[in-house]
C-alpha positions as CSV (number, residue, x, y, z in Angstrom):
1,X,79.0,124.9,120.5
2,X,78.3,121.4,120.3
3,X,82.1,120.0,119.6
4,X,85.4,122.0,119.8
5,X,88.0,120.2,117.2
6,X,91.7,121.0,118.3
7,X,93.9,120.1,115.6
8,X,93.2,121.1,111.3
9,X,94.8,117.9,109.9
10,X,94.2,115.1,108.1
11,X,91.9,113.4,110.6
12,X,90.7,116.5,112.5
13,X,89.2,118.6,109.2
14,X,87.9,115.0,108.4
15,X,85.9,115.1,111.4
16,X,84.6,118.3,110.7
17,X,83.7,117.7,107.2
18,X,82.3,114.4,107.9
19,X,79.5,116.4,110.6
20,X,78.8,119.3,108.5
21,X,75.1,119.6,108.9
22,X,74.8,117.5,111.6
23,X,76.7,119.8,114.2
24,X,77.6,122.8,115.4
25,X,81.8,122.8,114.6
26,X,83.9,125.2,115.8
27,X,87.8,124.5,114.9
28,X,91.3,125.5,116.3
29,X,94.8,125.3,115.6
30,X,98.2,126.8,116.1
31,X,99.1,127.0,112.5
32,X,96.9,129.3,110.7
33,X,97.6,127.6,107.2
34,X,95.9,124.8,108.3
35,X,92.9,126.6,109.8
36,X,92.5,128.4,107.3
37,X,92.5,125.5,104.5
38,X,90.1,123.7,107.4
39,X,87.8,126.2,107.4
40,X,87.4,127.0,103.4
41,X,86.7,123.6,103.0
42,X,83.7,123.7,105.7
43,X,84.9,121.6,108.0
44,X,83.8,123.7,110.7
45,X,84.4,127.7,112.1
46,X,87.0,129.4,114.1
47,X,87.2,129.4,117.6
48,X,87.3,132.4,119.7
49,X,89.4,130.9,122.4
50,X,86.4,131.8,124.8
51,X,83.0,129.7,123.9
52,X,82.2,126.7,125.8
53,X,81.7,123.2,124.0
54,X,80.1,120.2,125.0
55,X,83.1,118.2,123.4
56,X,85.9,118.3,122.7
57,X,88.1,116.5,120.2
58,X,92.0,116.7,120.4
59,X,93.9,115.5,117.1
60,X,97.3,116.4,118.2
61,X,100.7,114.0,118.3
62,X,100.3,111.8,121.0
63,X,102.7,113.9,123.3
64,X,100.9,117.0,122.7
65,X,97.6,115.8,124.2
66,X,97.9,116.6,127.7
67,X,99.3,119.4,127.6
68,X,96.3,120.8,125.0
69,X,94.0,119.2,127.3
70,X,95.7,121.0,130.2
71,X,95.5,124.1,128.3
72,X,91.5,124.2,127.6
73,X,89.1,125.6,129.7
74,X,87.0,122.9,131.7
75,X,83.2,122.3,131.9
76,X,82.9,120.3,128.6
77,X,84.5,116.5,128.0
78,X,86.6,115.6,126.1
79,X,88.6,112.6,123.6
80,X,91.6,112.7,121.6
81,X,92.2,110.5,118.8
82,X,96.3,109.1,119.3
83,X,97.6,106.1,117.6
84,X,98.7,105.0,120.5
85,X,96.7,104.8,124.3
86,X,98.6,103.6,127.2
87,X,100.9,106.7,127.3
88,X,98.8,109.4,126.8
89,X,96.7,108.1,129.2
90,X,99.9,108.2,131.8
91,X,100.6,111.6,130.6
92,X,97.2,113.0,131.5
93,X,97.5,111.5,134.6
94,X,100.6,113.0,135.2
95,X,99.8,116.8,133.8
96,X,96.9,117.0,136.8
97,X,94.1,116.5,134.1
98,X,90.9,115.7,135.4
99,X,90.3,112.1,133.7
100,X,87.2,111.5,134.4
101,X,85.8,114.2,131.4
102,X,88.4,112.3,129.3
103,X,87.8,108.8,126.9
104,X,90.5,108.1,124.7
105,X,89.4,107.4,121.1
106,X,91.3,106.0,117.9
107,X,89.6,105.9,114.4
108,X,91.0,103.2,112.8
109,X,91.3,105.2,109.7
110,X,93.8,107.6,107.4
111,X,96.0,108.0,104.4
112,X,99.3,108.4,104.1
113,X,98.9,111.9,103.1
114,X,98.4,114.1,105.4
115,X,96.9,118.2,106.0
116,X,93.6,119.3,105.7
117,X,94.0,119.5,101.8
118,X,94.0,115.3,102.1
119,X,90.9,115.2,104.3
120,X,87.9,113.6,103.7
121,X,84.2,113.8,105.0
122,X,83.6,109.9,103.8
123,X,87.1,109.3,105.8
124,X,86.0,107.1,108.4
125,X,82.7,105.5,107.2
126,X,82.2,102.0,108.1
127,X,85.8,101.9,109.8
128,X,86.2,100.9,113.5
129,X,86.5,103.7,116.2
130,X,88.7,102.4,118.9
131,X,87.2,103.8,122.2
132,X,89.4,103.5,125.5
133,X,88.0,104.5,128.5
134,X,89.9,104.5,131.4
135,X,89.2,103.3,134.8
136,X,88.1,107.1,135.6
137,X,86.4,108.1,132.7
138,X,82.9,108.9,133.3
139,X,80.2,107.3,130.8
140,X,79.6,111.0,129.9
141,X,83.0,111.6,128.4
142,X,82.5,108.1,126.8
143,X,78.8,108.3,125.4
144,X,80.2,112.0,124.0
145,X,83.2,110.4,121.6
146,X,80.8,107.4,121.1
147,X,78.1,110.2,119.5
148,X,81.3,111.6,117.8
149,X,81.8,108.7,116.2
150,X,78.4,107.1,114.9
151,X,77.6,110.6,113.8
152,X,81.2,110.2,111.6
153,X,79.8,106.9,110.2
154,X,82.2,104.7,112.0
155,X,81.3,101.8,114.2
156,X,82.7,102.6,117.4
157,X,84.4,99.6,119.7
158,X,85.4,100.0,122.8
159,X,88.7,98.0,124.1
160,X,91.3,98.7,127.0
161,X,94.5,100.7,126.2
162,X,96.5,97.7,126.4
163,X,94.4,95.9,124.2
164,X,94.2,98.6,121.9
165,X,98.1,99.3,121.7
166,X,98.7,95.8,121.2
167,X,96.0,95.2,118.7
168,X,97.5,98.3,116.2
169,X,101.1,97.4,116.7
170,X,99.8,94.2,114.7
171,X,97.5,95.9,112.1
172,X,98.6,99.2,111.7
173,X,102.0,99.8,113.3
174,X,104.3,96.4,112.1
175,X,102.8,97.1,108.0
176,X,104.1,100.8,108.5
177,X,107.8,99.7,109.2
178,X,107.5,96.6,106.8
179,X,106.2,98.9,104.1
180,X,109.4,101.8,104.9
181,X,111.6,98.9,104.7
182,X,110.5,97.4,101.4
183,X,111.3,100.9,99.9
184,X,113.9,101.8,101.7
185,X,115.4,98.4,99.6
186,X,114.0,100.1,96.1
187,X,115.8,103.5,97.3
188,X,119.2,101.8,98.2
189,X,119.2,99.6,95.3
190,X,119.6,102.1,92.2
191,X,117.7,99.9,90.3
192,X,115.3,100.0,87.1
193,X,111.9,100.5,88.4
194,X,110.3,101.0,85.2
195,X,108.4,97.8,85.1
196,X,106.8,98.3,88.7
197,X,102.7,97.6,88.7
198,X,99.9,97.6,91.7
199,X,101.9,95.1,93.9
200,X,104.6,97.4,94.4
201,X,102.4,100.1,94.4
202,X,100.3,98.7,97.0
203,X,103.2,97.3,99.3
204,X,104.9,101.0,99.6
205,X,101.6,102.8,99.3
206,X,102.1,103.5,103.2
207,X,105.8,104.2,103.2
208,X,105.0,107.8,102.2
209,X,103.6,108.6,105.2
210,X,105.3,111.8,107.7
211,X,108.2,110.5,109.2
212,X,108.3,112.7,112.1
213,X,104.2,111.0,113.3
214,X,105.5,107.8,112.9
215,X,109.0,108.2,114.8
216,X,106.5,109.1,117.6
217,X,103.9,106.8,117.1
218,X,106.3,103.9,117.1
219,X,108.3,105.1,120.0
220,X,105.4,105.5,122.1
221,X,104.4,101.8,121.7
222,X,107.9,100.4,120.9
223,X,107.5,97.4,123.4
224,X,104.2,96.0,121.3
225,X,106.3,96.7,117.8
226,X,109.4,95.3,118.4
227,X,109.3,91.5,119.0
228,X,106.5,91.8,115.9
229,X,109.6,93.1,113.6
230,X,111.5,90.5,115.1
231,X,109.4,88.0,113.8
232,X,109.1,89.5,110.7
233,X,112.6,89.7,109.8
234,X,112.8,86.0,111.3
235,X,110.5,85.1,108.0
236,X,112.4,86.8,105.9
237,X,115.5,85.7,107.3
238,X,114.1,82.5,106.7
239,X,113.0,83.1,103.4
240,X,116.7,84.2,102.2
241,X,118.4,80.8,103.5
242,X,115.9,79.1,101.9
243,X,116.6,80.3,98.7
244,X,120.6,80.4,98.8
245,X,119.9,77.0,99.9
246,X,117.4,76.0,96.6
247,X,115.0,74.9,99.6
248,X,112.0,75.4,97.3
249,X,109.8,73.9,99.9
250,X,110.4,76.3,102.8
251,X,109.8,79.1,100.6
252,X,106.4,77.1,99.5
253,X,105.1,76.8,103.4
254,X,106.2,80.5,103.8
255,X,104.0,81.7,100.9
256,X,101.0,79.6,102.1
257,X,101.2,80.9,105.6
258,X,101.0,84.3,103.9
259,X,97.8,82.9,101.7
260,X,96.4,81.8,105.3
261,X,97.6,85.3,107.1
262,X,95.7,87.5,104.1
263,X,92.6,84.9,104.5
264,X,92.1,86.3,107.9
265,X,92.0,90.1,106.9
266,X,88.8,91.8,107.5
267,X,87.1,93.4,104.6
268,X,83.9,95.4,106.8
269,X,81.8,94.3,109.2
270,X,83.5,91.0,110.5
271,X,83.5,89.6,106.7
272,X,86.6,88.4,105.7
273,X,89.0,89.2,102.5
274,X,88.1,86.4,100.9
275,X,84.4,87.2,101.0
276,X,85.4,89.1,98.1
277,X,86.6,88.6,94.5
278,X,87.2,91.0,91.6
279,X,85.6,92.3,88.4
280,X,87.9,93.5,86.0
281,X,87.4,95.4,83.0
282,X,89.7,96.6,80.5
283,X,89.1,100.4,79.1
284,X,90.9,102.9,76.8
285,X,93.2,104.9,79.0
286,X,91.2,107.8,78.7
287,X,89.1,110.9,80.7
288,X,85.5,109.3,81.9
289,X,86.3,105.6,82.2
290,X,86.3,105.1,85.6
291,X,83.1,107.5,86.1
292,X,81.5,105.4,83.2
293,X,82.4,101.6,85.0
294,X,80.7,102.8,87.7
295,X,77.7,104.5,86.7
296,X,77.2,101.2,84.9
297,X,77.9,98.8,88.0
298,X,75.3,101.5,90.1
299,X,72.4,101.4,87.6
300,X,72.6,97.4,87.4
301,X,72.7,97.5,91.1
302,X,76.2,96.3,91.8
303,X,77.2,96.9,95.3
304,X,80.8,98.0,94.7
305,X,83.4,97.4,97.9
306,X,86.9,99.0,96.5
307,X,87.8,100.1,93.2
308,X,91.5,99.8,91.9
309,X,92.8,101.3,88.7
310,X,95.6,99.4,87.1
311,X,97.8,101.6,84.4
312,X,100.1,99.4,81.9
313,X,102.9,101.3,80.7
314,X,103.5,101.9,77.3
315,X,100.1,100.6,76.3
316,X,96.9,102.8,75.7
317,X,94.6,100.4,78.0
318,X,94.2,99.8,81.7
319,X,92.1,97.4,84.3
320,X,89.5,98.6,86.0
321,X,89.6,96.4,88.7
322,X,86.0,96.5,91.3
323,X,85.4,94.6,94.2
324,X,82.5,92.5,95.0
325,X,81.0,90.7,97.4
326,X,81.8,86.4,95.9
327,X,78.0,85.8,96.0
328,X,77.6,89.3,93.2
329,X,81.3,88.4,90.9
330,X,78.7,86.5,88.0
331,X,75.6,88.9,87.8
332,X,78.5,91.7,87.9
333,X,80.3,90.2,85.2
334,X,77.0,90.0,83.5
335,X,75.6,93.4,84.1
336,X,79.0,95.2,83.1
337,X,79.4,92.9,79.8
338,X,75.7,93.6,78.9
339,X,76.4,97.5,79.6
340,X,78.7,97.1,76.8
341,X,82.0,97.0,78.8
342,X,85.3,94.5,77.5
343,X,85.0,92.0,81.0
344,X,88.2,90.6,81.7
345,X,87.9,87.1,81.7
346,X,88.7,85.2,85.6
């Protein structure tokens, strides 16, 4: 076959749904529920246990990849796709793997659901694909993953394990345990949260996620996380004396840093978060608006970059909120007015 996929979760059945058609998939996994779901959904076939591949992909927990690598029969290459680089890379040293079929790879993409019910052929479009050769790895195990990759519709990079480590304890790793922490303070404060909207929603979105991945994830690269939640509880350490202390100022500087931080947040392809501004439109709460707003923004030719739906409680309206590139927000506005839709004023 063209690429063995070890591993029916989240991002492995999202790998074989996103090249369905394109390759030749066969899947495996320990748990049978998971194949199983895996496999009705199309993201690839079963495995015998006995047909060579070409490639092979390993989405396991980053302590399980060397000894899955270990356990597979050689001739083929092969990637895994761990959160975290630098110690799997020691542990396939150390399990007597031949590196040099193996390139480390990392889609920088995933929700904080997880299974092969939660997977998505569209999952890793336009995201970056971390790739980490070692110094052994030979540019056949690399150009394999890279292939992986492009054919997933992700724009592979390729960076060191260090850099890669240190690179998601800032992006990825230190908004997980800020985000756990923020609702760990909703669950321990027995609060009302009846008036909550989208910026809670979206500041907690990721503290759903499996608890048991992440105790790994962040063990694994605790020495990149750590002084990064240091500094993070040094704002908001700051942040609290501030405001016992009515230093309205400090708490001014803090918020503008955050204006600059968020300014420097990639939207795709290098452009930045403020490249882009929303449309909103206001709609009945009912079945078909969301499908309607977009047909609309298509047919006027409206190239739409997110889409966020914004309930109010008690109220039989919500915002439509789309995403557009700054240089599209007035012919948008336009387009969707014209199309008969109740534009939000800016």
């Amino acid at each position: 076959m063209d690429l063995l996929v070890v591993g029916s979760g989240l991002i492995g059945t999202s790998i074989g749904l996103a090249l369905r058609g394109q390759l030749d998939v066969a899947l495996h996994d320990p748990s049978v529920a998971a194949l199983d779901v895996a496999v009705d959904r199309g993201a690839g076939r079963r495995w015998d246990g006995i047909e060579p591949f070409a490639h092979c992909v390993v989405a396991a927990p980053p302590s399980a990849v060397a000894d899955v690598i270990a356990s597979l029969p050689a001739g083929g290459t092969f990637s895994h796709v761990a959160s975290v680089q630098r110690a799997v890379q020691a542990s396939l040293v150390d399990a007597g793997v031949d590196v040099t079929a193996v390139c480390g790879s990392h889609p920088m993409a995933g929700k904080e659901q997880s299974g092969p019910a939660a997977a998505s052929g569209e999952l890793f479009v336009g995201r970056p694909w971390v790739l980490c050769p070692s110094a052994s790895t030979s540019t056949t195990a690399l150009s394999a993953v890279r292939q992986v990759a492009e054919a997933c519709g992700a724009e592979p990079v390729v960076m060191s394990a260090e850099e890669h480590d240190a690179a998601v304890a800032l992006v990825s790793h230190l908004p997980q345990v800020a985000a756990s922490a923020l609702a760990a303070v909703l669950g321990a404060s027995g609060g009302s949260l009846a008036l909550a909207g989208p910026g809670l929603q979206d500041t907690t979105r990721i503290a759903a996620s499996d608890p048991a991945l992440w105790v790994e994830v962040l063990r694994e690269n605790a020495s990149a996380v750590a002084p990064l939640v240091r500094q993070l509880s040094a704002e908001l350490g700051g942040a609290a004396a501030a405001l016992e202390a009515g230093d309205l100022g400090a708490v001014e500087q803090l918020l503008r840093r955050g204006n600059d931080g968020r300014e420097r947040v990639p939207r795709k392809r290098g452009e930045l978060d403020r490249d882009f501004v929303p449309v909103s439109v206001s709609v009945p709460d009912e079945p078909g608006q969301l499908a309607g707003v977009l047909v609309s923004a298509a047919l006027a030719g409206i190239n739409v970059e997110d889409v966020r739906v914004e309930h109010l409680p008690g109220r039989p309206t919500g915002v439509i909120e789309l995403l557009v590139h700054l240089d599209a927000q007035a012919g948008a506005r336009q387009a969707l007015a014209a199309a008969g839709w109740d534009v939000v004023r800016a």
